[in-house]
MMTF fields as JSON, N, C-alpha, C and O atoms, coordinates in Angstrom:
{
  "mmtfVersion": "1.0.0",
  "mmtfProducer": "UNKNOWN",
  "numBonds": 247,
  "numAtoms": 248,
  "numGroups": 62,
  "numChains": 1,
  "numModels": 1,
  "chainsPerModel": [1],
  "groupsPerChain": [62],
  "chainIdList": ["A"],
  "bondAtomList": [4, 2, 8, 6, 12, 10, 16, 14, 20, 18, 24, 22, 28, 26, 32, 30, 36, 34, 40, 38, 44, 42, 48, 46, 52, 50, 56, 54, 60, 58, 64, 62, 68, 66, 72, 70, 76, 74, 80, 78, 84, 82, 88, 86, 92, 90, 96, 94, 100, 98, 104, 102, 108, 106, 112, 110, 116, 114, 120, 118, 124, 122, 128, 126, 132, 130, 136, 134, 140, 138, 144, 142, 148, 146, 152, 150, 156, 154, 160, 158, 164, 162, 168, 166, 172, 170, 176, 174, 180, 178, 184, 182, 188, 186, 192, 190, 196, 194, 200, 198, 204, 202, 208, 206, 212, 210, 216, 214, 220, 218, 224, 222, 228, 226, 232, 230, 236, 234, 240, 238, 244, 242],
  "bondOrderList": [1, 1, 1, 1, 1, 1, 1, 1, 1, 1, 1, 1, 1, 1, 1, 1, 1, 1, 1, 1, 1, 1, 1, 1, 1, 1, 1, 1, 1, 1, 1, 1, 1, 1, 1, 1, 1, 1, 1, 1, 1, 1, 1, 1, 1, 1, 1, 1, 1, 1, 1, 1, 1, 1, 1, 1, 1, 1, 1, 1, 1],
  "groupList": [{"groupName": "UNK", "atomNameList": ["N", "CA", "C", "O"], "elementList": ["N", "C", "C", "O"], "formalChargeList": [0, 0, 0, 0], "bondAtomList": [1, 0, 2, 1, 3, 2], "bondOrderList": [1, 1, 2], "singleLetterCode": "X", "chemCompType": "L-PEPTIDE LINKING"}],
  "groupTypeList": [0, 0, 0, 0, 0, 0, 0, 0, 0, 0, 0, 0, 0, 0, 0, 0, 0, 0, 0, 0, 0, 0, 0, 0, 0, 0, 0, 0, 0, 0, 0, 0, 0, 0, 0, 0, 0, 0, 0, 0, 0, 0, 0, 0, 0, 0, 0, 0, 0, 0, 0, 0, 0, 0, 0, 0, 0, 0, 0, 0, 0, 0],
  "groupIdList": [1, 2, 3, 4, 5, 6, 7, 8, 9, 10, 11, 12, 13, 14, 15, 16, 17, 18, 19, 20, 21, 22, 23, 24, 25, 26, 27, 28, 29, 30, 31, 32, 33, 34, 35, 36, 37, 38, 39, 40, 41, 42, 43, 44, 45, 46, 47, 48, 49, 50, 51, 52, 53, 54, 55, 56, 57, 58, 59, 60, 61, 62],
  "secStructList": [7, 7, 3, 3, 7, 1, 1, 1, 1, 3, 3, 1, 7, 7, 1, 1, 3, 3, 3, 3, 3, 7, 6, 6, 1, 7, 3, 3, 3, 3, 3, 6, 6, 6, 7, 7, 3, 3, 3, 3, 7, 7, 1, 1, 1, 7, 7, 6, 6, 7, 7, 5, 1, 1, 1, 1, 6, 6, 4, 4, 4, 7],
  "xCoordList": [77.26, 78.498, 78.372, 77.346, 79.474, 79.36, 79.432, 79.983, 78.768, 79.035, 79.156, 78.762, 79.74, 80.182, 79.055, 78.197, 79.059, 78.163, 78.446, 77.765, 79.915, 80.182, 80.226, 80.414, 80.056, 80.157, 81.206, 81.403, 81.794, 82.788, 83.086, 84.137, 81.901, 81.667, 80.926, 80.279, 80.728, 80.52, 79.572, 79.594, 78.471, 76.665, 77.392, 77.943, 77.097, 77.1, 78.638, 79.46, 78.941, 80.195, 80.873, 80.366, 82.117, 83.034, 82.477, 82.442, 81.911, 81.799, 83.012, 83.495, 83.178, 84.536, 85.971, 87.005, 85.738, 87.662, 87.765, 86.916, 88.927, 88.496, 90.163, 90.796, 90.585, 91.747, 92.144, 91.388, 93.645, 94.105, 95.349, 95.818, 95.778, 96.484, 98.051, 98.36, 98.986, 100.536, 101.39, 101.191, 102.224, 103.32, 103.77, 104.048, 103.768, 104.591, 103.101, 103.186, 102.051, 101.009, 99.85, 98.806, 100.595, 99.851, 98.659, 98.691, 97.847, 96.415, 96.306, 96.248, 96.292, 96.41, 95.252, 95.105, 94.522, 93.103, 93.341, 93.971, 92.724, 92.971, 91.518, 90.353, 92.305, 90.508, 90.24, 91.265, 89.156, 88.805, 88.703, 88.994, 88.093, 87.907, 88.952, 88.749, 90.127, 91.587, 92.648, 93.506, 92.127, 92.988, 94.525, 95.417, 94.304, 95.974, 95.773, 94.676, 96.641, 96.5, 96.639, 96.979, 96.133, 96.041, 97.091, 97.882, 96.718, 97.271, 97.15, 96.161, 98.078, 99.086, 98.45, 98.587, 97.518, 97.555, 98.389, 99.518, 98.416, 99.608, 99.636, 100.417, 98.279, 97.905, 97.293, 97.025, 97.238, 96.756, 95.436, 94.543, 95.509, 93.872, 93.396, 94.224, 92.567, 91.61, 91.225, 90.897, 91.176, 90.306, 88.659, 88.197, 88.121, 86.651, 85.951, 86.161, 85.132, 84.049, 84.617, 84.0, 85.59, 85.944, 86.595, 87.515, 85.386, 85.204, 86.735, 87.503, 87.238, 88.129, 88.48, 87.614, 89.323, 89.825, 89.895, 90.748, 89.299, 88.211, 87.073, 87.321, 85.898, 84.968, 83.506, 82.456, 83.598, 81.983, 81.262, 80.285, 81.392, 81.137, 81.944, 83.051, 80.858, 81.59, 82.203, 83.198, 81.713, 82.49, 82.337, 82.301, 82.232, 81.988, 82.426, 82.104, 83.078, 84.72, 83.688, 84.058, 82.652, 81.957, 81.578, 80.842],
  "yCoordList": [75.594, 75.888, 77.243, 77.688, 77.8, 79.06, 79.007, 78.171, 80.054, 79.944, 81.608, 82.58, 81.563, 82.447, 83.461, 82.897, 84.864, 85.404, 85.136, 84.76, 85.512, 86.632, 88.219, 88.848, 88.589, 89.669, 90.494, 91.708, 89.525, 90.598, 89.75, 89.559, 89.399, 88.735, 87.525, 87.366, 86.532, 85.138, 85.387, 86.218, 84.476, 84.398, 83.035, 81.974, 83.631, 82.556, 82.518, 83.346, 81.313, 81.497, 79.426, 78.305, 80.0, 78.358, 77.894, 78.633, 76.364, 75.574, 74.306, 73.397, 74.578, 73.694, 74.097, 73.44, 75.439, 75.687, 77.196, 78.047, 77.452, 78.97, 79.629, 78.824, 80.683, 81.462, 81.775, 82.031, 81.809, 82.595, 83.648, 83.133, 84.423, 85.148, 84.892, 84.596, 84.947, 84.013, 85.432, 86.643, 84.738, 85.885, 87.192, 88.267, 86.751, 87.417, 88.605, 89.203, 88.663, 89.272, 88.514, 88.943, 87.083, 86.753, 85.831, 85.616, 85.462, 84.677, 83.032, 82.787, 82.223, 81.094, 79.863, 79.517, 79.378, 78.567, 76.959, 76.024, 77.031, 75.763, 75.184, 75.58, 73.919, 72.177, 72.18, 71.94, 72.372, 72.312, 70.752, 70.268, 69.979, 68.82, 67.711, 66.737, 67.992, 67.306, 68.117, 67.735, 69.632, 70.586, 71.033, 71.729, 70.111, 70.488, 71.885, 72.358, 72.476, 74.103, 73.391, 72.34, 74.725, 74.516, 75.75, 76.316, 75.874, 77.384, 78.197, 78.223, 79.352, 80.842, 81.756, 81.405, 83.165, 84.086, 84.551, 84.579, 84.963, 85.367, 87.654, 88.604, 87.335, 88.917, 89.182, 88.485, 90.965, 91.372, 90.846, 90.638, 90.651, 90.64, 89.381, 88.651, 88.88, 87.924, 87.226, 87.842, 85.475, 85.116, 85.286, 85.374, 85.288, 85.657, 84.664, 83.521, 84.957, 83.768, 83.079, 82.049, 83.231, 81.579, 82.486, 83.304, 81.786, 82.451, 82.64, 81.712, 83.64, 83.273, 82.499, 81.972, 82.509, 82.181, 82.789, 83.668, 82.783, 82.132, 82.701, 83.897, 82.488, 83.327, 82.468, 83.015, 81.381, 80.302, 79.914, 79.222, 80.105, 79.82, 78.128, 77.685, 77.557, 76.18, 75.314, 74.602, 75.406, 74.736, 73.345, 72.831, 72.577, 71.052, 70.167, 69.011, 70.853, 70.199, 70.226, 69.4, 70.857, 70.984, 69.678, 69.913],
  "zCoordList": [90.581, 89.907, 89.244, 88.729, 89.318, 88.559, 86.761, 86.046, 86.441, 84.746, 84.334, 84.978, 83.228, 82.819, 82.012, 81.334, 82.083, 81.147, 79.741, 78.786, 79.957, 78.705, 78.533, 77.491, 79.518, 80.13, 80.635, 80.665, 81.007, 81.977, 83.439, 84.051, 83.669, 85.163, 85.279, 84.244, 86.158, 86.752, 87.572, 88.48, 87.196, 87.6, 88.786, 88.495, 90.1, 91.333, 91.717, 91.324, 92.636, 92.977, 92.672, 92.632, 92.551, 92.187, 93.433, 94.417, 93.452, 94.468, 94.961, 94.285, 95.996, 96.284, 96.169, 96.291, 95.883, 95.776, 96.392, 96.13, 97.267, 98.531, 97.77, 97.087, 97.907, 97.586, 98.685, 99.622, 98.752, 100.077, 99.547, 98.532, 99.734, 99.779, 99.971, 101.125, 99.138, 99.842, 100.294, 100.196, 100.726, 100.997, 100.375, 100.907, 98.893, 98.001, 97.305, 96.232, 98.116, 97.045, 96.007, 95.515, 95.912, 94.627, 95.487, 96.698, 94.745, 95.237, 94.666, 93.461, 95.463, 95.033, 95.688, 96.86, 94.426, 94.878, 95.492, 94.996, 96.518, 96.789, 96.741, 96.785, 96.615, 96.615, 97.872, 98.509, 98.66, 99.7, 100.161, 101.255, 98.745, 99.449, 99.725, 100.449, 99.037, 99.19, 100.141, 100.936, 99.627, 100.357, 99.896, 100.381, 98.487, 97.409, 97.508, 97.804, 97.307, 96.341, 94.738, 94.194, 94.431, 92.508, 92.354, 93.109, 91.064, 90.383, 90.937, 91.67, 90.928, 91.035, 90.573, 89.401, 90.468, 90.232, 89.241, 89.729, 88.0, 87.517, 87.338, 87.281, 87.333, 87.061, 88.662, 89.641, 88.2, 89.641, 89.813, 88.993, 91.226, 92.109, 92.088, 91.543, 92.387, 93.095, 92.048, 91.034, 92.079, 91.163, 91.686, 92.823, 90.586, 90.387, 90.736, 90.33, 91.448, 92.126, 92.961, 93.234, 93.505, 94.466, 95.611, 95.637, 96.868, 98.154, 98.877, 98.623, 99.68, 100.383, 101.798, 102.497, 101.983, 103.38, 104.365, 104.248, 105.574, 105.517, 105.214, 105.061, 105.034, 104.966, 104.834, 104.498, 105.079, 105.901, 104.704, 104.992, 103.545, 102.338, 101.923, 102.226, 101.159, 100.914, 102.467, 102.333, 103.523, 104.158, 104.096, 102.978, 105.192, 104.971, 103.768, 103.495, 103.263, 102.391, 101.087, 100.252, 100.739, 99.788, 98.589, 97.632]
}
């Protein structure tokens, strides 16, 4: 699991949840192992630590 410094930035990566990219620009994480989407991006760019779509990380529904 990832954890936080305090820093600025995230030691390792979120296990079990991938981001994909939507239509409109914004980035939105989904549960790999149910496959719901979660929460919306509200600010620019990527959430932190959590692999995208696709990209071979977390597979096997984690």
């Amino acid at each position: 699991m990832a954890t936080n410094t305090g820093e600025g930035y995230r030691k390792g990566s979120v296990t079990g949840r991938t981001q994909v990219e939507r239509e409109d620009g914004t980035h939105q994480k989904r549960d790999e192992r149910t496959g719901e989407f979660m929460e919306v991006k509200q600010s620019d760019g990527k959430f932190k630590g959590v692999a995208r779509e696709p990209d071979g990380r977390d597979t096997k529904n984690s």
